[in-house]
N, C-alpha and C positions, 0 to 999 in steps of 0.2 A: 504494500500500500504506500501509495506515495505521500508523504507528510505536506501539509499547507506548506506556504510562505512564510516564517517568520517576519522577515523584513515588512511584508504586509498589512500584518493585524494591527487590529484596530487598540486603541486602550481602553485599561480598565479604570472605574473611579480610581485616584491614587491611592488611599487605603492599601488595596488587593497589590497596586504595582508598586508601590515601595515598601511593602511589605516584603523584609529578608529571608523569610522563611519560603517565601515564592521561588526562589532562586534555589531548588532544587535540582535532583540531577535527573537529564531526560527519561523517564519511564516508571518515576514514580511521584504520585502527586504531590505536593505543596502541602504540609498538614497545617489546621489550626485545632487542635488537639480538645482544645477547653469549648470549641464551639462545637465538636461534631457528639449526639447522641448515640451512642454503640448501642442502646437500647431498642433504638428506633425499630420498628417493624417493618421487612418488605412489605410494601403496597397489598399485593396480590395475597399476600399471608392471609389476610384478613379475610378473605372470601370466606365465605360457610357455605355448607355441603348443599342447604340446597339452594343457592343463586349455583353453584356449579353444577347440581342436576337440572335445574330447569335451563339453565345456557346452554349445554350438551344437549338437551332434548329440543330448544329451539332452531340450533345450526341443523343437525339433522332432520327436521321437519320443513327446514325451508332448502337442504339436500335434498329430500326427495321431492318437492314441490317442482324444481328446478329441473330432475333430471325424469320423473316420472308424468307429472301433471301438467308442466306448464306445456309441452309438445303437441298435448292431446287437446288441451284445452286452444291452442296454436292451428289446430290440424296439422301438425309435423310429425305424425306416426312415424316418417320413414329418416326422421332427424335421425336420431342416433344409430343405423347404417351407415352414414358417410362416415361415425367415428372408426369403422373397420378399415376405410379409404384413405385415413389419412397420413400423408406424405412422410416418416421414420424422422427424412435429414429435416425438415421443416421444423417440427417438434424437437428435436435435438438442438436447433439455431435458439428455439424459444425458450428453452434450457439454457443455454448461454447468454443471452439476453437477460434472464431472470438473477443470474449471477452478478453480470456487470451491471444493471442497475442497482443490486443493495452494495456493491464496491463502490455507486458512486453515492450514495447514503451516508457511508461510512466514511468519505471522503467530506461530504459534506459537515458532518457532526464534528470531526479532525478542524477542521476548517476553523470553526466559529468556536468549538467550546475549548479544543486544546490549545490555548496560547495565554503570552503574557507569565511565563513561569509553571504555568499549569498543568502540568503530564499526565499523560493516560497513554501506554500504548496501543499502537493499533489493534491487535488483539482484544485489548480492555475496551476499545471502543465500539468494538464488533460485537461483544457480549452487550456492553449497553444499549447498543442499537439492536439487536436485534432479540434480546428480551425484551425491548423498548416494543416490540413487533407482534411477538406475542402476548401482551397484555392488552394491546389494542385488538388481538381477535375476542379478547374476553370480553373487556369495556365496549359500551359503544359512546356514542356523541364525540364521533370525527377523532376517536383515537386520543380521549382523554386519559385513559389508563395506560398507555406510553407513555406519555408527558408525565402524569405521576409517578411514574418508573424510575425514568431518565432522571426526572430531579431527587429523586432517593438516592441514586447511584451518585450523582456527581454529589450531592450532601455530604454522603460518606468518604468520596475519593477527597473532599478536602474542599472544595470550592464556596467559597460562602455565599449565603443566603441570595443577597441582591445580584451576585454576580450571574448563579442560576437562574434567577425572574429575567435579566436582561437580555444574556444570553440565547436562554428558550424562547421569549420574544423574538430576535434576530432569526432564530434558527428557523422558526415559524412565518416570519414575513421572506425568507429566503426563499423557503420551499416553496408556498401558493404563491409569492410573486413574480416566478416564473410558470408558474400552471395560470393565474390569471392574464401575464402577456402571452402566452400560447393563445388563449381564449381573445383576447381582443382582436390580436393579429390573422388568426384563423377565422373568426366571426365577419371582420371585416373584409377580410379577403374575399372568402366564399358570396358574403351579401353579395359583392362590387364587380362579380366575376371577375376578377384578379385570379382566384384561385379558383381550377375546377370540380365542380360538386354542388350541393344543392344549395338555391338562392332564399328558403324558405324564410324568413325574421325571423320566426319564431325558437330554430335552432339554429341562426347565427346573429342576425342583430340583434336581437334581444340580451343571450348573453356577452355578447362584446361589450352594452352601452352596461353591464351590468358590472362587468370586469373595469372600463373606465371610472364609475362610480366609485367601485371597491379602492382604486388606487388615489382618488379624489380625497376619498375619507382617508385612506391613510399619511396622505400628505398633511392634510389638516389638524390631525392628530398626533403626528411628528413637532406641530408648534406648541406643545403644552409643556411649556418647563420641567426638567427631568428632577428638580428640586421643589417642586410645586409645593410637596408636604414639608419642606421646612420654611417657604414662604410663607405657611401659612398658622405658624407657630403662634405670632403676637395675636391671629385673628381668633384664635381657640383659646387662646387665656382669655381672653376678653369677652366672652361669649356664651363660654359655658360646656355644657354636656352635647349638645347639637353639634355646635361649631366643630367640638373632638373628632364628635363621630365625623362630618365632613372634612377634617382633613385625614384621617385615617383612610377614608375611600378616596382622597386626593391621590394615594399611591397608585392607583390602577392604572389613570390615566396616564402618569409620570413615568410608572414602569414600562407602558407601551410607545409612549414618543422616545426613549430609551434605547428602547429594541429595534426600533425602528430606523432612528439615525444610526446606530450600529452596522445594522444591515446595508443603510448605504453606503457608510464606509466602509464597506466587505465589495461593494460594487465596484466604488469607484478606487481602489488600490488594485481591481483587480486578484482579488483573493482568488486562492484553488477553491471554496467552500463553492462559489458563484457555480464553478467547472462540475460542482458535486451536485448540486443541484440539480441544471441543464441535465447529466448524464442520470440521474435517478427516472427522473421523467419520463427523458429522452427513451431509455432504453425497457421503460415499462409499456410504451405504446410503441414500440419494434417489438416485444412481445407481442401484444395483441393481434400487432401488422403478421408476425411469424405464424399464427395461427388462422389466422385467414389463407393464408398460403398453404399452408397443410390440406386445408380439405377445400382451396378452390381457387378463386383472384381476389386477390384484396381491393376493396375501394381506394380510390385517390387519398396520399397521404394529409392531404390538410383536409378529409372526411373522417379521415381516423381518429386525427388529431382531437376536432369537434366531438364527432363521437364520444371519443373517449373520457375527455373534457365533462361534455352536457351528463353523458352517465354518472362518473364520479360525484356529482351534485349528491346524489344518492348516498351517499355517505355520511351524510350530516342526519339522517335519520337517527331515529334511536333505535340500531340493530344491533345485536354486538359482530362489529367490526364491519358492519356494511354488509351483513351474510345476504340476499336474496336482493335487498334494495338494488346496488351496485349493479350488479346480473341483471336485475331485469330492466334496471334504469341504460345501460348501455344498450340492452337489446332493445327498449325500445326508438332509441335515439337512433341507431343505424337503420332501424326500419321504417324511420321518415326521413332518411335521406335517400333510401332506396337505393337501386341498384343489385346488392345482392340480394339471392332469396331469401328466404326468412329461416328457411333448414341451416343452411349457411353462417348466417347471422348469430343463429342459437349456439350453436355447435362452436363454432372460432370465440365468440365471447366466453361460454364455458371452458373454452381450455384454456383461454387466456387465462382465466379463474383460477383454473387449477393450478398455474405455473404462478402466478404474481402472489393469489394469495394462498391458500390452501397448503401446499407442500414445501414455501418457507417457513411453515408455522414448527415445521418440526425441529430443524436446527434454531429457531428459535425458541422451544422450549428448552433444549439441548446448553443453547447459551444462558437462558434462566437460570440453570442449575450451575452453570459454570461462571455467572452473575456471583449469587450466594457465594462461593467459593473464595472467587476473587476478595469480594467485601469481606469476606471474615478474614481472610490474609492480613490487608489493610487495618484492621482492627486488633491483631496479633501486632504488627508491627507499630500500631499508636504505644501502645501496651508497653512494647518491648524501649523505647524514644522516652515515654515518661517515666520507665525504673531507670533509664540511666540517667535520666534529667534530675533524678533524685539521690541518684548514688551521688553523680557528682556534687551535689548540694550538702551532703553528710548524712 
């Protein structure tokens, strides 16, 4: 794995960078010893048996919906035939695809969280990204139970509090702000016949003007002072019990114009994080496109793009991890741009399915465990730093 840019990143409040203990040696993290809770619970620890029996019994309910019912209810009786047709080397390309999009994930997270004194090896980054992966097939709402993962893990590897809010900010305006300019650019293309594929509004101007909005708002939201909550100290002495409460939620918005100029300083230097990004994306709808070629001709790439795009919307459901929404919301987004059959359409989106999500769930449980491992290391070795900080003391 190729490491970021050093010379690149961006900084951290000065706190985190002229803190000496930052200056660690590459591949192990920065400690603040007195801050980190070794008590703390993995996130996912907490589940009880039965939110994990009724989740297992939802993915599989909307598995067999998917592969049993929705064909029939389709008239695609003879859908899953073509899956005996379809193409070894194509599927194998989609396998590799599937590879080098979560290397550019991992590149991406490298990117933005490993810097400024901060170590994690690539390895350690691969465990947190991609237990990061499998907690979001658990969780749903857009893959909140990653994000609680992720910031567990970096809590423990040493990173403190605001530097993780600002951070996962950045790391989150990175990732959808290159899925939203896919979306503008292919939205608009496609309307203006620029690009060819269907002119419909409805699955291309509509979400483009929805995609300029998004980046509207977040501009605007970039100007809230990233110190808002302690500008707003004399106005909560003064005020009362309200006022408190209003500047304690003053954080939210401070934390995201935060994240946000980050991010564009991750743009405009040029960071590899940008490269991780583009290639996550990039190479998860070369998946999709690889499975359309297995079992027939793929649509024009900036149909895929949309497609793929308008589907994903579906994810913001409350499913765990987008199980059935995503599927059927892609299938139905390519079946109003038309073109391929609807057998077709079922089938290449399903396997897309299987490759992007479904069968990296398993090395990401795999990392989970090797997640726990790693963090009890780390927590051996706090352990081992404060006996000798004491020996030396007498």
């Amino acid at each position: 794995m190729i490491g970021p840019d050093r010379s690149a990143r961006t900084e951290l409040p000065r706190p985190e960078r002229d803190d000496p203990r930052a200056r660690e040696p590459a591949g192990r993290p920065p400690h603040d010893d007195e801050d980190i809770d070794d008590d703390e619970e993995m996130p996912l620890v907490r589940m009880t048996r039965r939110t994990v029996v009724f989740g297992g019994l939802f993915v599989v309910l909307c598995i067999v919906f998917l592969t049993a019912v929705l064909p029939q209810l389709a008239g695609l009786g003879d859908t899953w035939k073509q899956v005996r047709e379809g193409d070894p080397l194509w599927l194998l390309v989609a396998g590799l695809f599937t590879a080098l999009s979560f290397a550019g994930y991992v590149l991406l997270f490298q990117g933005v969280y490993v810097r400024d004194g901060f170590r994690l090896t690539a390895f350690e980054s691969y465990q947190i990204t991609m237990a990061g992966l499998a907690a979001t097939r658990v969780f749903a709402a857009g893959g909140a139970g990653g994000i609680a993962l992720t910031a567990w893990a970096l809590r423990r590897a040493g990173m403190p509090k605001r530097a993780v809010a600002d951070q996962t900010l950045a790391f989150l305006v990175l990732t959808y702000g290159v899925y939203m300019a896919a979306v503008v650019i292919g939205g608009f293309g496609l309307y203006f016949g620029i690009l060819p594929g269907s002119q419909d509004w409805a699955i291309t101007l509509l979400p483009a003007i929805i995609g300029i909005v998004a980046f509207a708002l977040a501009l605007l939201a970039s100007l809230t002072p990233t110190d808002l909550q302690k500008r707003l100290d004399g106005y909560a002495q003064r005020h009362g019990r309200w006022a408190q409460v209003a500047q304690k939620a003053a954080n939210l918005p401070a934390a995201i114009s935060s994240g946000i100029r980050i991010s564009v300083q991750h743009v405009r230097s040029g960071d590899p994080a940008l490269a991780g990004s583009i290639a996550y994306w990039g190479f998860n709808i070369a998946i999709l496109w690889a499975s359309f070629k297995a079992f027939g001709e793929a649509p024009p790439w900036a149909v895929i793009v949309m497609g793929y795009f308008v589907g994903m919307l579906a994810n913001l459901l409350p499913l765990p991890g987008g199980v059935g929404g995503v599927d059927g919301g892609m299938i139905g987004a390519f079946v109003a741009f038309g073109g391929e059959s609807r057998d077709s359409i079922v089938v290449a989106v399903l396997t897309y399915r299987l490759f992007a999500f479904y069968l990296p769930t398993i090395p990401g449980a795999v990392a989970y465990f090797q997640l726990r491992r790693t963090v009890a290391r780390w927590k051996e070795e706090r352990a081992a730093r404060r006996a000798a900080v004491q020996a030396a003391h007498g």
